[in-house]
C-alpha positions as semicolon CSV with decimal commas, in nm:
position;residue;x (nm);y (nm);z (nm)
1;X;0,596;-1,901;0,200
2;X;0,462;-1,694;0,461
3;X;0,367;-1,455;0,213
4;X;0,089;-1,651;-0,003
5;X;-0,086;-1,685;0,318
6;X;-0,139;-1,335;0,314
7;X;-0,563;-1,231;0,345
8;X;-0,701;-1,091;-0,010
9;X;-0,737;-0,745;-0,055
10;X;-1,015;-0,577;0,136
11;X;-1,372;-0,597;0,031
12;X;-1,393;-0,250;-0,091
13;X;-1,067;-0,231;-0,274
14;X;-1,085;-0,128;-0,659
15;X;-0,959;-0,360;-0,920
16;X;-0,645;-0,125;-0,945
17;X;-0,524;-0,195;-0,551
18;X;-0,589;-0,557;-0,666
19;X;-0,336;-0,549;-0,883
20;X;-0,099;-0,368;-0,728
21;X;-0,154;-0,565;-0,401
22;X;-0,037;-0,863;-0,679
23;X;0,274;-0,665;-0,826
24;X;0,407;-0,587;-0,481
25;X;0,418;-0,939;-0,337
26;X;0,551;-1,057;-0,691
27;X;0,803;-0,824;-0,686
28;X;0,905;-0,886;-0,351
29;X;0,898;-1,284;-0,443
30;X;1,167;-1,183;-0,675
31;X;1,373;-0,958;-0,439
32;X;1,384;-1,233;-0,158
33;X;1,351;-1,567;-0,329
34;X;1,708;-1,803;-0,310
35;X;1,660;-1,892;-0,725
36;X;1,514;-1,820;-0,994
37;X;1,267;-2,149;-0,978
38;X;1,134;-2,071;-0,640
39;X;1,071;-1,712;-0,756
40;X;0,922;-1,845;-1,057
41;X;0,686;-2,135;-0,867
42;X;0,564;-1,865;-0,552
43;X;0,422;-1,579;-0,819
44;X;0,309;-1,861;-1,007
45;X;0,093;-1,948;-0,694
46;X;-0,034;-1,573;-0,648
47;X;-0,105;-1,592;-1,051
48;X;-0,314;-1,863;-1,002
49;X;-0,536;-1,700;-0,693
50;X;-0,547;-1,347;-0,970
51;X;-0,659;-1,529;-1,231
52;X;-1,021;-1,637;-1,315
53;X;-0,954;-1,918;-1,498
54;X;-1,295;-2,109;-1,503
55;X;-1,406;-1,837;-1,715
56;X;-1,122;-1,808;-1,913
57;X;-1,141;-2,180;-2,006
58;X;-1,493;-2,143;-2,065
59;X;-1,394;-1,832;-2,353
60;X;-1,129;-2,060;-2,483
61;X;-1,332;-2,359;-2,597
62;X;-1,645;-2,184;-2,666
63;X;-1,902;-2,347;-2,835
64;X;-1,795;-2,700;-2,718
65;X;-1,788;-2,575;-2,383
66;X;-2,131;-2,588;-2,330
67;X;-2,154;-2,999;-2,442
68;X;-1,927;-3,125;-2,214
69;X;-1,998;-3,276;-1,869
70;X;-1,915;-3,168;-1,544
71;X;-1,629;-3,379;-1,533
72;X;-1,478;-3,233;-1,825
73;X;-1,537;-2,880;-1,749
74;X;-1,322;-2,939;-1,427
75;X;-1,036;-3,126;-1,603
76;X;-1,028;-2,888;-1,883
77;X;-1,045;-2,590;-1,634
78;X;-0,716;-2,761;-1,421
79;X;-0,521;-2,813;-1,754
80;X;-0,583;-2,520;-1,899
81;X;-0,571;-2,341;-1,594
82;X;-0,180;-2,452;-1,644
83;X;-0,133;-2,340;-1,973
84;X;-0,284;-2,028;-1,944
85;X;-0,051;-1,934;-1,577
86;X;0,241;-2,079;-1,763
87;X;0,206;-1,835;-2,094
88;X;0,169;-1,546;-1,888
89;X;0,463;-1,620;-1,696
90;X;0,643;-1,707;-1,974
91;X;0,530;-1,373;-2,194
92;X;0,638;-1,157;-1,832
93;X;0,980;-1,319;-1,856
94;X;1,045;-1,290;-2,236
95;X;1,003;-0,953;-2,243
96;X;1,132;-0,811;-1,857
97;X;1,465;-0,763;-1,731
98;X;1,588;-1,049;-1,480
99;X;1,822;-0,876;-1,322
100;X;1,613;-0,673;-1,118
101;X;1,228;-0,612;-0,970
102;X;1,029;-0,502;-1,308
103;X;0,976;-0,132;-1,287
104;X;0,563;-0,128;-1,302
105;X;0,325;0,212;-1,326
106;X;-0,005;0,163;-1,317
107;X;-0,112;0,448;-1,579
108;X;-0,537;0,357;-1,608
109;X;-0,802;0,239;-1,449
110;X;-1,177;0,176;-1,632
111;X;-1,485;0,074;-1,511
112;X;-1,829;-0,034;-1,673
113;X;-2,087;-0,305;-1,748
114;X;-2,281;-0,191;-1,455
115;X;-1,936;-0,195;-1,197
116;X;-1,879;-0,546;-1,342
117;X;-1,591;-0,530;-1,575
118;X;-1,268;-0,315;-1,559
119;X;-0,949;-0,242;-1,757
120;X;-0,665;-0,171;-1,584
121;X;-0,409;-0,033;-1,805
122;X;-0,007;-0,073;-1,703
123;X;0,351;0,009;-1,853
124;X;0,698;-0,176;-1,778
125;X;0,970;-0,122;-1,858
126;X;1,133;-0,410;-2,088
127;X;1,471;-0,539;-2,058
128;X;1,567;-0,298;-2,387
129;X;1,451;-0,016;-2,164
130;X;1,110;0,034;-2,374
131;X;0,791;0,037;-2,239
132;X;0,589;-0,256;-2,281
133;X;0,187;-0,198;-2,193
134;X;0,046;-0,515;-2,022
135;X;-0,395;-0,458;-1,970
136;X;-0,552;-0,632;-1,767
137;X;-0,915;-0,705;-1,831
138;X;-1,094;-0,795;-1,525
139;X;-1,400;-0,872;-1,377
140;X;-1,595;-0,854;-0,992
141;X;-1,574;-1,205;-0,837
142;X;-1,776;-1,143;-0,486
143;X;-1,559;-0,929;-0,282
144;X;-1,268;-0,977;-0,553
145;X;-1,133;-0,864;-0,867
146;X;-1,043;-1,150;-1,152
147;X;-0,806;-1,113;-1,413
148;X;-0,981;-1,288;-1,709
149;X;-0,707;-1,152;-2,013
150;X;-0,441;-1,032;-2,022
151;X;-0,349;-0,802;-2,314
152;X;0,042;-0,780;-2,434
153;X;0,106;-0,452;-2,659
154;X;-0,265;-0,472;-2,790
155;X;-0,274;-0,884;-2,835
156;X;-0,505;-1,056;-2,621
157;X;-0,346;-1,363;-2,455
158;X;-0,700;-1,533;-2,414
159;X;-0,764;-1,478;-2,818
160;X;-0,445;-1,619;-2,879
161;X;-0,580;-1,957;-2,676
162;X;-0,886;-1,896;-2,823
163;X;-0,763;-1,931;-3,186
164;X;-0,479;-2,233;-3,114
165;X;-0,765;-2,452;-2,951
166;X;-1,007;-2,422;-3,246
167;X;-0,747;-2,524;-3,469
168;X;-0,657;-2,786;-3,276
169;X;-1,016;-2,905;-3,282
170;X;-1,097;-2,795;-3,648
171;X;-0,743;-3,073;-3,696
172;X;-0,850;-3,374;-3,447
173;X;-1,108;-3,356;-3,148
174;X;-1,154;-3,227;-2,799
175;X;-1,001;-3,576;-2,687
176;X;-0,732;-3,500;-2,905
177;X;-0,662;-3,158;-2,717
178;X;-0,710;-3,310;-2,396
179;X;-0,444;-3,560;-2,496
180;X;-0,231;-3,260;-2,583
181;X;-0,251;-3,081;-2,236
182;X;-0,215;-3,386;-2,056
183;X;0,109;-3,456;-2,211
184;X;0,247;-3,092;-2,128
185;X;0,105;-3,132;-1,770
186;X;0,338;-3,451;-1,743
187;X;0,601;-3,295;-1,875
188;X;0,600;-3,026;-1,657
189;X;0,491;-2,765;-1,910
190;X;0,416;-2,690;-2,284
191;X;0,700;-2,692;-2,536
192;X;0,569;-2,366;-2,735
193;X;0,179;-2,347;-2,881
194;X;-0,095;-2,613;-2,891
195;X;-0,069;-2,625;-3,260
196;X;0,092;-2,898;-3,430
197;X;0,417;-2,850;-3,579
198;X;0,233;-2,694;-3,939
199;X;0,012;-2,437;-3,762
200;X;0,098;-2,124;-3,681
201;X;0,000;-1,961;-3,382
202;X;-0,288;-1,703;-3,440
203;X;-0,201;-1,299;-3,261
204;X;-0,553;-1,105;-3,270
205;X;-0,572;-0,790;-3,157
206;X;-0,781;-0,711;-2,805
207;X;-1,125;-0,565;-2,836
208;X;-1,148;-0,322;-2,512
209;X;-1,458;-0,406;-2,271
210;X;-1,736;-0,143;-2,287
211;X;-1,635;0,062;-1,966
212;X;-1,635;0,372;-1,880
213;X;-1,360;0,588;-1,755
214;X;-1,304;0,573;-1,352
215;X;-1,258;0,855;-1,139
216;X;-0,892;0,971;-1,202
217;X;-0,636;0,813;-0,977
218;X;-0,264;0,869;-0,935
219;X;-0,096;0,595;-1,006
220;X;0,162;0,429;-0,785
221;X;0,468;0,237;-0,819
222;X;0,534;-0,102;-0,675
């Protein structure tokens, strides 16, 4: 536990060391960690300092967003915030090897929107020994770097909410979702989409920020 009381990155540090910072204490998590569910619960903690999830709620449940109270922002930001930690986790795990650390390279690195927003672009290797490219669209929080997307093989993972929520709300009502992600906070987490059992989860393709290319960088790996 020592480790998640490690200090952030420095001040200065691009959104690339960020990330990497992340990867190495993750991947030590997994190297030193008794089982599998503390392994799984301690990178779910440094997930949830990585992520910016106020504004990824606010994406997800945009227009509505801007009609509901205070209150409601903050509970739909702390259930969501769940759901959104919990898919990523759950996408990293379908797809990597569990037998050992994930081999990560960190292969890109954009930056534009005025220093603002970045792409960092990665490759692991999956447990069928392909490459699987994981971006991670981020933007400058203060001193910090947010992850606001993440994008699987060219599908954005915040779309994906994006679409299941308005068909949850185009089928009942925001109490209705609510309702929903209270239940899978209860339960300890979601069963599979927030769709009801006739929908169909949307996959839309990623639209890349408007950045520019960084200076170039050699890439490390963790």
């Amino acid at each position: 536990m020592a480790l998640m009381a490690r200090p952030s990155p420095a001040a200065s540090a691009p959104p690339r060391e960020q990330l990497d910072d992340f990867f190495r204490k993750a991947t030590t998590v997994l190297s030193e960690a008794s089982h599998a569910s503390q392994a799984h619960h301690e990178i779910r903690q440094l997930a949830r300092v990585l992520f910016d999830v106020p504004r990824a709620a606010r994406r997800v449940l945009e227009p509505e967003w801007s009609a509901l109270s205070v209150v409601e922002r903050e509970e739909f930001i702390r259930l969501f915030g769940d759901r959104l930690l919990w898919g990523y986790l759950s996408i990293v795990r379908g797809k990597l090897p569990r037998d050992r650390p994930p081999a990560i390279r960190l292969v890109g690195e954009e930056v534009g929107a005025g220093g603002r927003i970045a792409l960092v672009r990665t490759m692991v290797q999956a447990k069928d020994g392909t490459d699987v490219r994981f971006d991670y669209v981020m933007t400058k929080a203060g001193a910090n770097w947010l992850v606001h997307d993440v994008v699987v093989d060219g599908v954005s993972l915040i779309e994906n909410y994006r679409a299941q929520v308005a068909h949850v709300l185009r089928a009942s009502s925001y109490a209705g979702l609510v309702a929903r992600l209270r239940s899978e906070a209860t339960a300890g987490g979601p069963s599979s989409t927030l769709q009801d059992e006739s929908g169909t989860a949307a996959v839309r393709p990623a639209r890349d920020p408007p950045v520019q290319p960084a200076e170039p960088q050699k890439a490390e790996t963790p």
